[in-house]
Every structure is written in structure tokens, then in C-alpha cells.
C-alpha positions, 0 to 999 in steps of 0.5 A: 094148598096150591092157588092160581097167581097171576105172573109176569112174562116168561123169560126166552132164557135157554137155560131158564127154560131148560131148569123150567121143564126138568122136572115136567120131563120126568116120566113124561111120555117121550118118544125114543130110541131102541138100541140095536147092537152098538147101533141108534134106530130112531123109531123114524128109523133113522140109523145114527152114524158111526166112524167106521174102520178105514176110509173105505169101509162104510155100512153095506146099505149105506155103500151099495145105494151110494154107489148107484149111479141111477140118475133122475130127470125130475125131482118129484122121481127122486123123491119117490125113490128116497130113502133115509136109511139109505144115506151114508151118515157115517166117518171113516177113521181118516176123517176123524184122525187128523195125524200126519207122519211129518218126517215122511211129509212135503214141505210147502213154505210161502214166501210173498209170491213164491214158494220153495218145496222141500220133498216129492210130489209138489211143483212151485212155479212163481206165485203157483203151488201144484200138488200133482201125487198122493202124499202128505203136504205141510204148509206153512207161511204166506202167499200174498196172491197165488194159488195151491192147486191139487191135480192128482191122479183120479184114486189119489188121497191128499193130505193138506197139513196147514201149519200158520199158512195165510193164501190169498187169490185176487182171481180164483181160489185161494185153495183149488182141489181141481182133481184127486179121489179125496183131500184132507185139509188139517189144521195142524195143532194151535195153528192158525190159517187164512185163505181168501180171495177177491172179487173177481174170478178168471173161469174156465171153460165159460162156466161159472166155476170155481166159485169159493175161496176153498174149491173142489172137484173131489171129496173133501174134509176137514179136520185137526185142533187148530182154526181156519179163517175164509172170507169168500170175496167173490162167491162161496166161502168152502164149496166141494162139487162132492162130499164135503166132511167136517170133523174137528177144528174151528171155522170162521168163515164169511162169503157173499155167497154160501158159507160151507157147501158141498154138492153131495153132502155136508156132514159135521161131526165136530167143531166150532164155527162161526158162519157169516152167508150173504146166501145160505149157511150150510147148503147141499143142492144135489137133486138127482140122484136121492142118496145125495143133497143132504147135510147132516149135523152130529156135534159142533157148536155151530152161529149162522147167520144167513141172507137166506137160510141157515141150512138147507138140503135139498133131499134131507137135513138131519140135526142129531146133536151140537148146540146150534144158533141160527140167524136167517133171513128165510128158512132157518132150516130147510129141506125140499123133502124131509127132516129130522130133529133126534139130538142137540141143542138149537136157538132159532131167529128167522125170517120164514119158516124155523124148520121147513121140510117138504113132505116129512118132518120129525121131531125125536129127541133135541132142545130147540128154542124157536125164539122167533119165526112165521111158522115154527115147524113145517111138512106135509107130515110133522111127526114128533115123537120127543125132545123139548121145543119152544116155539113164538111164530107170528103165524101157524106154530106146526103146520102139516100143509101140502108139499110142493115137489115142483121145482118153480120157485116162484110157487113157493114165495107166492104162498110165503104166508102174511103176519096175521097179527103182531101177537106172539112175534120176537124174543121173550114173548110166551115163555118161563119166568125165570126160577119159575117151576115147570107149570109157569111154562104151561103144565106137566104131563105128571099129575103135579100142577106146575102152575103152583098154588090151587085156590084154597079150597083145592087139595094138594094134587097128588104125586106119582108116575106118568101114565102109561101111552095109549095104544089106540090112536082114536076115531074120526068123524065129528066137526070139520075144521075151519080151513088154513088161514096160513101155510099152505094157502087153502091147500087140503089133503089126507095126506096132512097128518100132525102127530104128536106122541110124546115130548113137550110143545109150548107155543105162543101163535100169532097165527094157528097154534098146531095146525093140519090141512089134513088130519091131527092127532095127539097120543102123549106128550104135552102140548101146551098152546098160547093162540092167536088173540084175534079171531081169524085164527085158533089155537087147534086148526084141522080139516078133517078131523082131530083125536087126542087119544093121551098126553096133557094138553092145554090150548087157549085162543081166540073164540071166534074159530075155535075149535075142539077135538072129534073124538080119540080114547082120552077125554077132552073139554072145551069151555068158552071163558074170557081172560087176559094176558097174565092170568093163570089157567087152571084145570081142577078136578072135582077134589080140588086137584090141579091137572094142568095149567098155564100162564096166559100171554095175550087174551083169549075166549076159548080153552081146550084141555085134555089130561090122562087123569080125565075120566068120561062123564066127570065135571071139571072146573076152568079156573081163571082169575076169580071166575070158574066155568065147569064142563063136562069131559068126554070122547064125544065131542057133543057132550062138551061145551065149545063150538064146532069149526066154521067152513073156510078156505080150507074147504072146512065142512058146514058153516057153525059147527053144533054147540060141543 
């Protein structure tokens, strides 16, 4: 027999929670790939990468839009014109392959303020290194201030070979790739290496370049088995005015400005880094032309610790794999037009959004644990179609909120959203217990309750497979919403839209649980939701309208907004009911079955469930402590007990919305 019990607070523990959900992801309805020949299209229709046979040979779409040369006046153009398909996400075989031929190679041996030069193509005057041919050059030793400069011939391909190399600059980069068609700095096996600068730069030509103790005006990447230390007195740690590729190595690098950065691109394939920014961790900041501004991150063992954000593209941040820890002072991540999740393992700590893109965020596949944040993921349109996500925000946990394409600024920070209440901010709030089974974590799409023992009177739930997905996304109509209180300031548009349609959510909100200034809509997956605790806010937010139409969901939070679903093709219930944190919330069918449950951690007034195994017209009982309310399930929201959405400044429609 299964009976509700009351536990303590769930644990942020990563691997805790990971053992918390395994065996709610059994047969769960995930959203997934499709493999086409040896290639992964994501059903976003992301194409992953894939290293390719030679340093010029890229995927065709991929090759063709890179070489358009079409600029744009606005950024709002190069959104219309953006394309994810289009991004040249792949690594050529040099990038990955950090041999060198030694014995064909040029020898640069440091020495305090000179240098001596053993083979062609290098020139050593005093404190200054002048790499000037294609070739490959080993460097080794130390330079107390100089400079290794690269000024090849435009199509030239340079090979930097640093083998325990220590370069220091008081008055410009360290490393200066000024003109070449690619450079690659490898880090010879077991090898470590310095590069370093000071606080003030001599520029050129009244610009304010260079800017970092690595700096380029050329395709750059890294590679090789062994580690390299920057520390970017003046500006930047490692920045490339073009693509910057890293594929193997270790990292350590510490800048006033930016930590890693390329203008066109960054790509990280592999790795170990450890990212110290008084600006952004990981940038890329092209904005006119939509084929280029964007990082993408596919391995690696990644710590940011950032000023400002932990990453940010200005046209696309892809994470599709690497186990990422993100300290930020703003967005932990961020892209001024979309995102996507489809791999990896990530904790995020930040001060603003977790991951924020402008127009479109999707969520295919990853582990992300969101531990603290002011809304977890944020876009005009948030898709999720898999993966696990834990989520504590002090405000909106998903918001589907209004993009702003302008590029003021200013706009954005006046919109930052306030903590509407304490509830539910920092570490070790809302998740598993440690050893805890999955229902501790809120529940299961399988039938099985995780929650763990029924009152005694409850038969043993039964075991079996998932059901099958919905097919049918389900209607409109019905109550209006309240309005955002959070993200997007009031803001309402169809063009909002939440979807959720497979993967697990669990949320603890400060603010609104899943929220959309638009429309929201559930088709699998399980969504399991601590809401706010005061009434300003709910645990379900829409404008127009809200459909669950498959999945297991179950939602608790203040009364006072709460809210409940329109309408879609899975039956749904919502029951007004008091409870405090620590209590459980169960779901229980007529035969005593546990359909779904979860752990409460803070108090709350409303529930708001939906399960598969719901039948239309059928009484289910909410049980929380010793008290039990039944209520009717049903596709139509007036044959459930709760209340509608009120009028606010969302331009919610109606004042009280009828009794459901």
C-alpha cells in the first residue's frame, strides 16, 4: 500500500536528482532526434556537427551561406533573413588533428627579451617575433615583454606549436595573429604555456584594437593535449575579429573584459576551461550578416564565471553537449535571437535570466539545473520538446514574452523584472530529497506515483508503459488569463506561444510557474510546478488561451490568480485546497490509485492536475495531508472546480473569471 508522507527539502544535488528522475524518464514522452544517414536533425531542425574531411571542405548549405557576402543595415533585417540550418557548425580535420611534422618545423626559443630562430619563414628583432610565411612553428621558453606577431600572406595557414612557451606584452598582445588566412595555436602534449599582458595598450591607427592578450584578425583555433593560461590585463582574454574554434586542450583564462571571443563565431568541441570575465564568458557579437554572431558549444567541461553573461550570441547560442557551470552576473545565457538546448549537462547561478533568447528557445534534449535565476528560460516562443530541466527562479520559471530586436539597450534593462517575493530564489529550494524515488521530485508520466505510499485505503497504482502522444493539439477559447506580472512588462502577442511536448520540468517560482503572453500549450511530457506562494502571481499564466492535450501535469500555487486550462483533448481538474510546505500532493483515482504527486515547498491554495489515465466526466480526489477534495476531470473547463483568470495588465479578458 502507497500513503502520502510528509518529507523534508529536496536536495539541488546534481547527481541526486539525476538517480531522482531515471526511472520517471522511463517511457516518458521525450522529444528526440531522427537520424538521417550519419547525420542528427533535431526535430527543430537543427543539423548537428560533424568534422569534416579537410580544412576546406564544409557541408554545402553550410559553405554557400558562409560565403554570402550580403550585409545588413538593422538587425531586425538579419533576423528576417536568419536561418539555423544555414550555420557552419562543423570542424574540419586540422581543427581536430593538432599533429605537426617537427623535424619540417621552425624553432622560436625565448630568452628574456630576445629570441633566436632556427629555420625559415621567422624573423627575430630584440623583444619581437615576426612570423611572416605559411609553415609550422614550435615555440618554446620565455619572453619577459615582447610580442610574437603573425603577418602572412592573406591565404597563408600558420601553425603555432606552443611547447612550455611563457610571453608577456606590458603594451599590446602577448600573441598578435595581425594577418593570415588561418592560425593554429597547438598546445604541444603535457605542455604548459603563459601568455599575458598589461594594463595599457599602444593602438593603432586611433582605434581601440588590439584588445586581448591572444588577438586576431584571422580565423583562429585551438587545439592540442596540453594547457594554456591567459590573463587579459588590459581588455580580452583570447579574441579573433573572425572565427574562433576550439577543439582539445585546457584553458585557463582570466580577462577584465571578455574571457573567449570571436566576432563571427565561437565553436567548442572539447576542452577543459575554466573562465574568469569581468564582461561576458563566452561572446560572439557579429549582427550583420545572420550566417555569423554565433557560439556553439558541443563537448568540453566548461566553469564561467562572469561580470555579465556566461555566454552570449548575438544571432544563436547552441549547447548540444559538455558539462557546463555557469556563474553570471546578468543572463547565463544569451542570444539576441534564438537558442538551443539538444545535449549536455549544465548548472546555472544567475543574476538575470538562465537562458534568454529573443525570438525562439528550444529545449531537445540536456540536463540543465537552473539552481538560481530571475526567470529560467525565456523567448517569444519557448519550445521544449525533451531533456530534464530543474528550475528555482524568484520570478517567471518559462516565459514566452514579446522579442525586442531594437538594438537599444537601454529598453531591455528598464523591463529587467523585480523579485516579486523571496520564495523559491537560491540553491536547495524545491528539489529531490537525496535517495528520494522520482515522485519525491513531483511525479511521473508513468502510471507508477513516485511520491511513494497511498493512504491505506489506495490500491497499489499499476505498472505498465507510457501512453501514447496526442496527436491533437487541442482547442481555444475559454477564460482569458490574468496578464504578466514578470518578463515582458504587459506586453501580449499570438505570436507568444509555451509548448511543451515532452521531457521533464520541475519548478519552484517566485513568480509565475510557466507563463506565456500569448498562448501555452501542453501535449506530453511532465510538468511539475511549485508556484508562487503570494497571490499576485500563479502557478499556470496565459493570455489567450491554455490546452494540455497529453503529458502529466501537476501545478500548485497561490489561489488569489490562479488559473486553469481552456480546454485541449486530455482531461484536466482544478481544486482550491490549502497546504504548507512539506505536504504531500497527491492525485488518486477512484480505485485508490496514485496518478501523480509531489512535495510541496512553500503554501499554496490552488491545484491544477492533468494525467493520461484521466477519463472525461470521472471524480478524482486531491489528497493533501489528511484532507481530501474531489473534483470532476473534464476537457471543458466549466465542469472543473477552480476559478477563471482575472483582467490585468496583461490585457487579460474579464474581470473574475466563472467558477470551473
Amino acid at each position: 500500500m502507497y500513503k502520502p508522507t510528509m518529507k523534508p527539502s529536496w536536495s539541488w544535488a546534481p547527481c541526486l536528482k539525476r538517480a531522482a528522475v531515471a526511472s520517471l524518464l522511463t517511457g516518458a514522452l521525450m522529444g528526440g532526434s531522427v537520424l538521417v544517414g550519419c547525420s542528427s536533425v533535431h526535430e527543430d531542425g537543427e543539423v548537428a556537427p560533424a568534422v569534416v574531411a579537410n580544412d576546406e571542405q564544409v557541408d554545402t548549405t553550410a559553405e554557400e551561406a558562409a560565403k554570402d557576402d550580403t550585409t545588413y543595415d538593422t538587425f531586425e533585417q538579419v533576423a528576417a533573413a536568419f536561418d539555423a540550418q544555414a550555420l557552419d557548425l562543423d570542424y574540419s580535420n586540422r581543427d581536430t588533428d593538432p599533429s605537426y611534422d617537427e623535424a619540417s618545423a621552425t624553432r622560436i626559443s625565448l630568452s628574456g627579451t630576445s629570441a633566436t630562430v632556427e629555420g625559415e619563414g621567422a624573423q627575430a628583432n630584440g623583444s619581437s617575433i615576426t612570423i611572416s610565411a605559411e609553415g609550422t612553428y614550435v615555440v618554446s621558453g620565455e619572453l619577459t615583454d615582447g610580442q610574437l606577431l603573425v603577418e602572412a600572406p592573406e591565404d597563408a595557414k600558420v601553425q603555432i606549436v606552443l611547447d612550455g612557451a611563457t610571453l608577456h606584452n606590458e603594451t599590446g598582445p602577448a600573441l598578435y595573429v595581425k594577418q593570415a588566412d588561418k592560425c593554429f595555436v597547438t598546445l604541444a602534449d603535457g605542455s604548459t604555456n603563459e601568455l599575458t599582458d598589461g594594463t595599457e595598450y599602444v593602438l593603432e591607427d586611433d582605434s581601440d584594437e588590439p584588445s586581448a592578450a591572444l588577438f586576431a584578425r584571422a580565423d583562429l583555433t585551438l587545439n592540442g593535449a596540453g594547457s594554456l593560461k591567459v590573463q587579459g590585463a588590459y581588455d580580452n582574454g583570447i579574441y579573433t575579429k573572425d572565427d574562433l574554434v576550439i577543439t582539445s586542450g585546457t584553458y585557463e583564462v582570466a580577462a577584465v573584459g571578455d574571457a573567449l571571443r570571436g566576432r563571427d563565431c565561437v565553436k567548442i568541441a572539447d576542452g577543459t576551461f575554466d573562465l574568469v570575465a569581468g564582461g561576458d564568458g563566452i561572446k560572439s557579437n557579429k549582427d550583420t550578416k545572420p550566417t555569423q554572431g554565433f557560439v556553439s558549444i558541443d563537448g568540453g567541461e566548461i566553469t564561467i564565471d562572469a561580470e555579465d553573461d556566461g555566454i552570449q550570441g548575438k544571432t544563436y547560442v547552441r549547447i548540444a553537449g559538455g558539462q557546463l557551470t555557469i556563474n553570471s552576473a546578468d543572463d547565463a545565457i544569451h542570444s539576441d535571437l534564438e537558442g538551443v538546448v539538444s545535449g549536455g549537462e549544465m548548472t546555472i547561478d544567475a543574476g538575470d535570466d538562465a537562458f534568454h533568447a529573443e525570438t525562439k528557445l528550444v529545449i531537445d534534449e540536456g540536463e540543465v539545473d537552473i539552481v538560481n535565476c530571475v526567470e529560467g528560460y525565456e523567448a517569444q516562443e519557448v519550445i521544449v520538446n525533451g531533456g530534464t530541466s530543474y528550475i528555482t527562479a524568484s520570478d517567471d520559471a518559462i516565459n514566452a514574452a514579446v522579442a525586442d530586436l531594437s538594438d537599444d539597450e537601454s529598453a531591455t534593462d528598464a523591463a529587467t523584472p523585480t523579485d516579486p517575493g523571496a520564495a523559491g530564489a537560491g540553491a536547495g529550494a524545491g528539489m529531490p530529497e537525496p535517495g528520494a524515488d522520482p515522485g519525491a521530485a513531483g511525479g511521473s508520466g508513468a502510471p507508477e506515483p513516485p511520491s511513494g505510499e497511498a493512504p491505506a485505503d489506495m490500491a497499489e497504482p499499476p505498472t505498465g508503459e507510457a501512453p501514447a502522444a496526442p496527436t491533437d493539439g487541442g482547442g481555444r477559447g475559454g477564460f482569458g488569463g490574468r496578464g504578466d506580472m514578470g518578463g515582458g512588462m504587459g506586453q501580449s502577442s499570438e505570436d507568444c506561444l509555451l509548448q511543451i511536448n515532452g521531457g521533464t520540468l520541475v519548478i519552484d517560482a517566485g513568480g509565475d510557474g510557466v507563463d506565456s503572453n500569448g498562448n501555452l500549450e501542453i501535449n506530453g511530457g511532465t510538468v511539475l510546478v511549485n508556484g508562487p506562494g503570494d497571490g499576485a502571481n500563479s502557478a499556470l499564466d496565459y493570455e489567450f488561451s491554455a490546452t494540455v492535450s497529453g503529458g502529466t501535469v501537476l501545478m500548485v500555487g497561490a489561489a488569489g490568480m490562479g488559473e486553469s486550462f481552456t480546454g485541449g483533448t486530455q482531461p484536466f481538474m482544478s481544486v482550491m485546497t490549502n497546504g504548507q510546505a512539506g505536504q504531500t500532493v497527491s492525485v488518486v483515482d477512484a480505485q485508490g490509485n496514485v496518478l501523480v504527486s509531489l512535495d510541496a515547498v512553500k503554501s499554496f491554495g490552488q491545484v491544477l492536475a492533468s494525467t493520461p489515465e484521466m477519463t472525461e466526466g470521472a471524480t478524482y480526489s486531491v489528497v493533501v495531508g489528511d484532507t481530501t477534495t474531489e473534483a470532476t476531470a473534464s476537457t471543458t473547463p466549466s465542469q472543473t472546480g477552480g476559478m477563471g483568470g482575472m483582467g490585468g495588465p496583461g490585457g487579460g479578458r474579464g474581470g473574475m473569471g466563472r467558477g470551473m
